[in-house]
C-alpha positions in Angstrom: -15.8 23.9 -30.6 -16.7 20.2 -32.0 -17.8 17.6 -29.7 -15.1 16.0 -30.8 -12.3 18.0 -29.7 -13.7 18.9 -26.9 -13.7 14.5 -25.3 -10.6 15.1 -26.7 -9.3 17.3 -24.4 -11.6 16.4 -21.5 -10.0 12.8 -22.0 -6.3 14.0 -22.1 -7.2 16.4 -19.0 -8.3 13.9 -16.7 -5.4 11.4 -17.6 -2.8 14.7 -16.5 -5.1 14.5 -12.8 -4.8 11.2 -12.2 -1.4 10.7 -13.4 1.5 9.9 -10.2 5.0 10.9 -10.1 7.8 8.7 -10.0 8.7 9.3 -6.0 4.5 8.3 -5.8 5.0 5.2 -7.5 7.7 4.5 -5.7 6.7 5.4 -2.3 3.8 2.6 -3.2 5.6 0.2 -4.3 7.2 0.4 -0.9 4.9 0.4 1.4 3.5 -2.4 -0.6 7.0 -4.1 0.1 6.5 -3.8 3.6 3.1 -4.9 3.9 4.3 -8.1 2.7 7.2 -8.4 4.9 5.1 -7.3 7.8 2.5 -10.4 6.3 5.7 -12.9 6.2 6.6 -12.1 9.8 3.1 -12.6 11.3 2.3 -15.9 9.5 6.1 -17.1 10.8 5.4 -15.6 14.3 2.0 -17.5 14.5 4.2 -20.5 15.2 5.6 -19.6 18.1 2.5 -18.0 20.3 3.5 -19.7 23.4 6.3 -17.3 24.3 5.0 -14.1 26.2 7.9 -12.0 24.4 7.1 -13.7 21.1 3.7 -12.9 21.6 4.5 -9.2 21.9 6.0 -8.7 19.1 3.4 -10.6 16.9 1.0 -8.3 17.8 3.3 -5.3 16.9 3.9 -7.1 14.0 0.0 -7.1 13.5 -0.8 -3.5 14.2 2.2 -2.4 11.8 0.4 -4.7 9.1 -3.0 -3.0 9.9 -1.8 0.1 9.7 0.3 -0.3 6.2 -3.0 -1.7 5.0 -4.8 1.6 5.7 -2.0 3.6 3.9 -1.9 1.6 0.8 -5.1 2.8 -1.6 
């Protein structure tokens, strides 16, 4: 086999493995989505700090933007 046939086909074989599907690309897209709504939400609920309840749910707000960070690749 020619060295050229065989890049070739190393080339088109490693384009098939890293290739996603359409529910992957999706599924990214959405968590991406949510990231940013989750970033939204903090920077609003910055503002308001002083409120013990408000506070609470910044810092949910927070961990559920950490932890969308650590999904996304």
């Amino acid at each position: 086999m020619e060295l050229k046939t065989i890049n070739k086909l190393y080339l088109e074989l490693s384009q098939i493995s890293t290739a996603k599907t359409k529910r992957e690309l999706e599924l990214e897209f959405g968590i991406g989505e949510i990231r940013s709504c989750a970033v939204k939400l903090s920077k609003k609920m910055d503002g308001f700090m002083s409120h013990k309840k408000i506070c609470d749910i910044t810092l949910i707000i927070k961990e559920i933007n950490d932890l969308s960070n650590d999904l996304l690749p």
